[in-house]
N, C-alpha and C positions, 0 to 999 in steps of 0.2 A: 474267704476273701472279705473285705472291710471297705466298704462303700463310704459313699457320704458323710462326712462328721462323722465316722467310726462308726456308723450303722452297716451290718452286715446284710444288707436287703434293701433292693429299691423297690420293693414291691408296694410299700405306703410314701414313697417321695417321687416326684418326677413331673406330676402333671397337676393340674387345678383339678378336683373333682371331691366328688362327696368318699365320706371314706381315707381319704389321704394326707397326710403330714403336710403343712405348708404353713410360711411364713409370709403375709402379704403384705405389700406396702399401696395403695389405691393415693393417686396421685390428682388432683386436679390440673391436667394439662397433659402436653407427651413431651415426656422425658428422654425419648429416643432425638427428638427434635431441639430440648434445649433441658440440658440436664441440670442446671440450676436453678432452675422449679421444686428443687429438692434443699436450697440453701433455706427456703421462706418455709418456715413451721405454719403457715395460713394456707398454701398449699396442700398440705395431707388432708387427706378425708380418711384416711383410717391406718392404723397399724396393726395388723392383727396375726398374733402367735398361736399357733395350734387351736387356730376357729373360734380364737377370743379377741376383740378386739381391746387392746390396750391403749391408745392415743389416738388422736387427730380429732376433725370436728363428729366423727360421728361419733365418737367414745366421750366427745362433751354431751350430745346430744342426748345420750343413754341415761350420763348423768344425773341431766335436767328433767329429763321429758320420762324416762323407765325408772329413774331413782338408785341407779347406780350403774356401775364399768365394771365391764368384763361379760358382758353377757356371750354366751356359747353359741355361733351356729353351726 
């Protein structure tokens, strides 16, 4: 059987936790309450694909302050 995006196992997707597949978007604001908090790119505090962050302020901050993006947690 074929899960998620063609992954055949939700055993690494499903919940925030150490160990598991996930795509985050950290928002400054709730989104549940006004979802074009999402149109403003000064909004995101972070994007982060498989526990890397790739955009928002904290992936500038990385930039600046650690000397470069993408760092892994």
């Amino acid at each position: 059987m074929t899960g998620l995006l063609g992954r055949s196992s939700f055993s690494r997707t499903g919940t925030l936790e150490a160990g598991k597949l996930a795509d985050v978007l950290v928002v400054d604001g709730d989104v549940h309450r006004d979802i074009r908090l999402l149109e403003d790119r000064m909004n995101l505090i972070a994007v982060m694909q498989g526990g890397v962050v790739k955009a928002g302020a904290l992936a500038e901050y990385q930039q600046v302050a650690l000397g470069g993006v993408g760092r892994e947690y």
